[in-house]
C-alpha positions as CSV (number, residue, x, y, z in Angstrom):
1,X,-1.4,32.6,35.2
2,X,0.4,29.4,35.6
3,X,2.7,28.9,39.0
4,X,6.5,28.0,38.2
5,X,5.7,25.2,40.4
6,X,2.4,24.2,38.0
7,X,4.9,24.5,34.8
8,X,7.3,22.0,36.4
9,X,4.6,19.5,37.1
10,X,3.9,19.9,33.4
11,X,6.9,19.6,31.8
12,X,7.5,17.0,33.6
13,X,4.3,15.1,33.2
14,X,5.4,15.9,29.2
15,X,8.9,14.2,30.1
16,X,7.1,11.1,31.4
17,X,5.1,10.4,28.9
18,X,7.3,11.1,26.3
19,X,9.2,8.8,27.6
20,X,6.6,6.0,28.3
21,X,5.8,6.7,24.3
22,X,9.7,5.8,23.3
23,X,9.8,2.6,25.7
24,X,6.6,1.4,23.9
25,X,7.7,2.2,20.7
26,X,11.2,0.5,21.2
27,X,8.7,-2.5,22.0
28,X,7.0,-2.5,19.2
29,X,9.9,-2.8,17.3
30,X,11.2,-5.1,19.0
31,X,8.0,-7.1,18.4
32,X,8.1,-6.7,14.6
33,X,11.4,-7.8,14.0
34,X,10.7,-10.8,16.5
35,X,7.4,-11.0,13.9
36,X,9.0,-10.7,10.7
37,X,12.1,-13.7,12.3
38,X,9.0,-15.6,12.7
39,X,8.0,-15.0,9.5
40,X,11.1,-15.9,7.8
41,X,11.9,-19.1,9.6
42,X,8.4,-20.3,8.4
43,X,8.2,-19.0,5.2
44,X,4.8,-17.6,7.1
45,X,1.6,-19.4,6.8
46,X,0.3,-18.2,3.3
47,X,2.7,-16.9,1.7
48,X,1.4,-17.6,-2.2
49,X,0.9,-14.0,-3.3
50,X,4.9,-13.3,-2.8
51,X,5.4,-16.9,-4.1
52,X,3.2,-15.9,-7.3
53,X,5.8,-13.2,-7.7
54,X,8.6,-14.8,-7.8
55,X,6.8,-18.0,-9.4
56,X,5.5,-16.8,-12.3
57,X,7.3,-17.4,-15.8
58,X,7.7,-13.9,-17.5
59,X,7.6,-15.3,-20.9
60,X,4.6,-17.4,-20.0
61,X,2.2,-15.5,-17.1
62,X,-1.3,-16.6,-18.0
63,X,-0.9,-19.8,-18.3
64,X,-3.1,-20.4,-14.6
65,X,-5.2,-17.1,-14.8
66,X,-8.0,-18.2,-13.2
67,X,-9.1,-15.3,-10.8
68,X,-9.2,-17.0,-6.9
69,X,-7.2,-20.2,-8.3
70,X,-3.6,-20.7,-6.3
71,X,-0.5,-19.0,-8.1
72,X,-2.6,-17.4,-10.6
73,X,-1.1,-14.3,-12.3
74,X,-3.4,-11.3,-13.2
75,X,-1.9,-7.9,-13.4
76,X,-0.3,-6.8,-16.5
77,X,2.7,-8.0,-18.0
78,X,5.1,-5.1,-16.8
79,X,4.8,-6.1,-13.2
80,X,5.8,-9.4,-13.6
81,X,8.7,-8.4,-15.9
82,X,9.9,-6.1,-13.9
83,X,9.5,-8.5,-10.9
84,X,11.8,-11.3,-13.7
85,X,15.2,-10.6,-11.6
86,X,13.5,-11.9,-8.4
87,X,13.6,-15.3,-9.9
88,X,17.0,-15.8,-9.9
89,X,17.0,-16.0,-6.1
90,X,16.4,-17.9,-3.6
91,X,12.7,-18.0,-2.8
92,X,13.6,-17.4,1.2
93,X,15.6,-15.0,0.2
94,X,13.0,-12.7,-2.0
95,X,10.4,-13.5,1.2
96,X,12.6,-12.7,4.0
97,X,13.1,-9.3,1.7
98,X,10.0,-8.6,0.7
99,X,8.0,-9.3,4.3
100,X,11.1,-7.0,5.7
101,X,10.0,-4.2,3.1
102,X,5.9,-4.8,3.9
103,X,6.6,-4.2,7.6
104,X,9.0,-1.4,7.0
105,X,6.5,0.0,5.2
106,X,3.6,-0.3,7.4
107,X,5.8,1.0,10.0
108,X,5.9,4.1,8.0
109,X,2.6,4.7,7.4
110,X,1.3,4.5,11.0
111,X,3.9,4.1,13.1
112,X,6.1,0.8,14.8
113,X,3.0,1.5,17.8
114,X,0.7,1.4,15.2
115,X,2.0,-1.9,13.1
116,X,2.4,-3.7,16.3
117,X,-1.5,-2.7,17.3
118,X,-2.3,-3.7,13.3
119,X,-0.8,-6.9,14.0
120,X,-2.1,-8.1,16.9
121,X,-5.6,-6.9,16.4
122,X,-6.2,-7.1,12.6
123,X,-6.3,-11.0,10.8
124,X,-6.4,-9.0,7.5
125,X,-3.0,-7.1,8.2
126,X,-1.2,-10.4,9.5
127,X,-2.3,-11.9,5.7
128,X,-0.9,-9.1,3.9
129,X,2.1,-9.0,5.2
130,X,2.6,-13.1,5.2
131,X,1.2,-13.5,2.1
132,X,3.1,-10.7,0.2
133,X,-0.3,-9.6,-1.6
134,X,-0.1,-5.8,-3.0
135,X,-3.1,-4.8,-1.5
136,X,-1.4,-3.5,1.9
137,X,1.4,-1.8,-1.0
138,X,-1.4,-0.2,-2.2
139,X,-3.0,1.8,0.2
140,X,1.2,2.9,0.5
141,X,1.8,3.6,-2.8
142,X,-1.7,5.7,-2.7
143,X,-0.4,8.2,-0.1
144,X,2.9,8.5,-2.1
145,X,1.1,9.1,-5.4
146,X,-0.3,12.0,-4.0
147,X,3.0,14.1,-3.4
148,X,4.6,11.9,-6.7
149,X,2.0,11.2,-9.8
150,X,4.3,8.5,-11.2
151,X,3.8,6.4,-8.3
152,X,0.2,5.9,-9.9
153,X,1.9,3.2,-12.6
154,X,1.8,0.7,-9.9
155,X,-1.9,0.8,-9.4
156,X,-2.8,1.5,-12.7
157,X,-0.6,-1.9,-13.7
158,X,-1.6,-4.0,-11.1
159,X,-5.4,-3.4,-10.3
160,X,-6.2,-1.0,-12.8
161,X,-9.4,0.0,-11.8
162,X,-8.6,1.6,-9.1
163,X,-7.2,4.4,-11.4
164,X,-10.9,5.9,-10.6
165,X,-9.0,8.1,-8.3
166,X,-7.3,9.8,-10.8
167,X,-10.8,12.1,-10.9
168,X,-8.6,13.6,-8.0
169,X,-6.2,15.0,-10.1
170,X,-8.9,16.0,-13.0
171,X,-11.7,17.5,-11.2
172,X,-8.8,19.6,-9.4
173,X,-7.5,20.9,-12.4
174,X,-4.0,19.3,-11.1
175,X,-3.1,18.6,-14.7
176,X,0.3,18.0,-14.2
177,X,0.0,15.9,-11.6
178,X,-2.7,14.0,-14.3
179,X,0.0,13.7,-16.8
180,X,2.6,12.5,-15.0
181,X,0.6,10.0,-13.9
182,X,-0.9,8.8,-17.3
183,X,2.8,9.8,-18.6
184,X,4.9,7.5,-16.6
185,X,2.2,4.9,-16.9
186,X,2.1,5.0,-20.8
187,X,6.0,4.8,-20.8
188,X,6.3,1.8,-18.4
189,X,3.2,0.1,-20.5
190,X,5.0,1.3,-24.1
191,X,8.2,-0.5,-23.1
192,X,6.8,-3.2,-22.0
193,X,4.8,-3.6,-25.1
194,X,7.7,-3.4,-27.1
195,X,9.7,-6.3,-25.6
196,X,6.8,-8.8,-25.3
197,X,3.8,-7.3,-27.1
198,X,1.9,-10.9,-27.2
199,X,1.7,-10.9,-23.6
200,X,0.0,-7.8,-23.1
201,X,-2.7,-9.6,-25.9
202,X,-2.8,-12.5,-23.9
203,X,-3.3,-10.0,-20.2
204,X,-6.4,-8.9,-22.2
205,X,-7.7,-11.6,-23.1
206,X,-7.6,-12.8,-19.5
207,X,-9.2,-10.0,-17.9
208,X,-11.8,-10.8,-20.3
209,X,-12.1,-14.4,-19.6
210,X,-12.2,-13.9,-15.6
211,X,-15.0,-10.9,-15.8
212,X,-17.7,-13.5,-15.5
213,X,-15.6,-15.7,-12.8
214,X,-17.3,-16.2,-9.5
215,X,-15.1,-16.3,-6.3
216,X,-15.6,-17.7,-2.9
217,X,-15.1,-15.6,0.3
218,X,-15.2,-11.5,-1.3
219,X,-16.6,-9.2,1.3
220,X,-18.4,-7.4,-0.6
221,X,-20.0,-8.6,-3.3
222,X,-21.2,-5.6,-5.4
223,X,-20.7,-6.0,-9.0
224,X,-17.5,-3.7,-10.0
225,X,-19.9,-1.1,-12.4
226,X,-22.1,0.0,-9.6
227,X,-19.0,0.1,-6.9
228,X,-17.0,1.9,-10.1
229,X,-20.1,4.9,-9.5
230,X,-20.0,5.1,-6.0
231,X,-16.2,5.0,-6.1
232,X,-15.9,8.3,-8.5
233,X,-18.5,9.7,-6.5
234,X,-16.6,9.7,-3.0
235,X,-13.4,11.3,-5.3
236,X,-15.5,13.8,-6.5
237,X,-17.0,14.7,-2.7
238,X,-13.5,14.6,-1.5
239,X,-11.7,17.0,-4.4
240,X,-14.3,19.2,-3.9
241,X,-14.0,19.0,0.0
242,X,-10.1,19.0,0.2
243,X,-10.2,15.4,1.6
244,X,-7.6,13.4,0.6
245,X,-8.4,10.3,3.1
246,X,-11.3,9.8,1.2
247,X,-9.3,8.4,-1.9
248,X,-8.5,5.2,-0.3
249,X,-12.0,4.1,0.6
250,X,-12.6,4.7,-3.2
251,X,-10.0,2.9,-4.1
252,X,-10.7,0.2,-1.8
253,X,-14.2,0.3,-3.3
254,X,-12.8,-0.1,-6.5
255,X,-10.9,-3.1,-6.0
256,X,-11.6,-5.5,-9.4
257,X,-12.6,-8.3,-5.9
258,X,-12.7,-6.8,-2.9
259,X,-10.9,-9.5,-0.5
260,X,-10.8,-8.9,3.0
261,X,-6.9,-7.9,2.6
262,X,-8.3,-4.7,1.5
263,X,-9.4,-3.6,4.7
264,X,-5.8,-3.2,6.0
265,X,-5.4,-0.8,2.7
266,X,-7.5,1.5,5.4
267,X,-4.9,2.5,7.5
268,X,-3.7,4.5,4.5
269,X,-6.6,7.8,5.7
270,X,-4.3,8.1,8.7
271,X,-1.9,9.6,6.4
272,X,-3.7,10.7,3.9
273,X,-4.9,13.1,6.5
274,X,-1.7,14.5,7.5
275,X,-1.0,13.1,10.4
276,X,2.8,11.7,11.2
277,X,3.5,8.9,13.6
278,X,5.8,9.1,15.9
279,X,9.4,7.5,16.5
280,X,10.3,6.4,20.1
281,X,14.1,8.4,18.7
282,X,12.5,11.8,17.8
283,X,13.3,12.8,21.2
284,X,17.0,12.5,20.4
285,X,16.9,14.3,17.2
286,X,18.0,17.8,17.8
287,X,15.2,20.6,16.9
288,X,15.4,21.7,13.7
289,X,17.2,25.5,13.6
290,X,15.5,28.3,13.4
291,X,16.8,31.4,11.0
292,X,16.9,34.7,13.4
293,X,14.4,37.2,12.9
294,X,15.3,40.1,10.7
295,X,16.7,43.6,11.9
């Protein structure tokens, strides 16, 4: 049996540390928004992917296609029409707004400790974040997906091919979770089509045009087919084991190029897992309240 003296020493061992965890995590915050200031002031130091964004003439996207060339457009013609009111912003503006949303977002996904530790350590997640690219967005979106199926529209209309992982759903027998997905997808797409339906001929044709295109620097350079396999082969083990963190190496795998960006998409299994990060303010939110027990 524990001593009352022994359950002092522990609680407040627990007190200490708890809060050592909220002074580091008020830190790290600290440190990000010092980061993202940075980032802003600079315009960062590749910022082309959010500049692409912004960039890119919605009645005209393919005009520079060329996979790997700078500003070249490549997802489908809903993204960058729904991305059209951007435009009629400042471009420091849109970057100081959409860096602010990457690192609130990473923040969510592992924590302020974590994104601080992501940024120091990892080249891949500093690019992502400067550069705007969607990959980071991805691995998100991914973990969101997985609670709301319509979230899948952004990957399906952006990479595409990474809509492998919708095996999930199938080999589950989650078919409403399939439909929504395809559903919302199809709707976006069918809208889309109807306002501008020579741009979704002219998307075709340059996926078509790039499949043959050789880029410099991938980090992995397995043709898409074979990674496609293995891809739908890691959803399949993890449907059939329960393991959701599996989808994002799949996806990852999937990639149309596999840039190093995609690495940070990784950080994605620690939520896909179940696990929560911490905020250095939890220990000022009240516990939740408990319903009596009957009789």
């Amino acid at each position: 049996m524990i001593s009352a003296r022994t359950a002092r020493e522990l609680r407040l061992s627990r007190s200490t540390a708890t809060l050592a965890l909220d002074v580091l995590g008020w830190v790290a915050i600290g440190y990000l928004v010092l980061y993202w200031l940075d980032l802003v002031a600079h315009l960062g130091a590749n910022h082309y992917d959010a500049w692409t964004y912004w960039a890119t003439d919605p009645l005209n996207p393919y005009r520079n296609s060329l996979l790997g060339a700078r500003g070249a457009y490549l997802y489908s013609p809903a993204w960058v029409q729904l991305m059209e009111p951007l435009r009629h912003l400042p471009f420091p503006v849109v970057y100081a707004c959409w860096t602010a949303i990457y690192l609130l977002a990473l923040g969510w996904l592992v924590g302020p400790l974590g994104a601080a530790a992501a940024l120091v350590l990892m080249t891949t997640a500093r690019l992502n974040i400067a550069g705007g690219n969607v990959q980071l967005m991805t691995g998100i979106v991914l973990v969101i997906a997985m609670r709301y199926p319509a979230a899948w529209s952004y990957l399906l209309l952006t990479k595409i091919t990474p809509g492998v992982a919708l095996l999930w759903f199938a080999l589950r027998r989650e078919w409403r979770s399939l439909v929504i997905a395809i559903g919302v997808t199809a709707a976006i797409a069918a809208a889309s089509f109807v306002v501008a339906p020579q741009l979704w001929v002219e998307w075709l044709r340059t996926l078509g045009s790039n499949a043959s295109v050789e880029v410099a620097a991938p980090i992995l350079r397995v043709p898409l087919l074979p990674r496609l396999a293995v891809s739908a082969a890691i959803v399949a083990w993890g449907a059939w084991r329960n393991r959701p963190a599996a989808l994002i190496l799949a996806v990852v795998l999937a990639q149309p190029v596999v840039w190093a960006g995609a690495i940070t998409m990784l950080l994605a299994a620690f939520r896909l897992t179940g696990w929560r990060p911490r905020w250095p303010w939890a220990s000022l939110m009240p516990p939740p309240a408990t319903e009596p027990a009957p009789g």
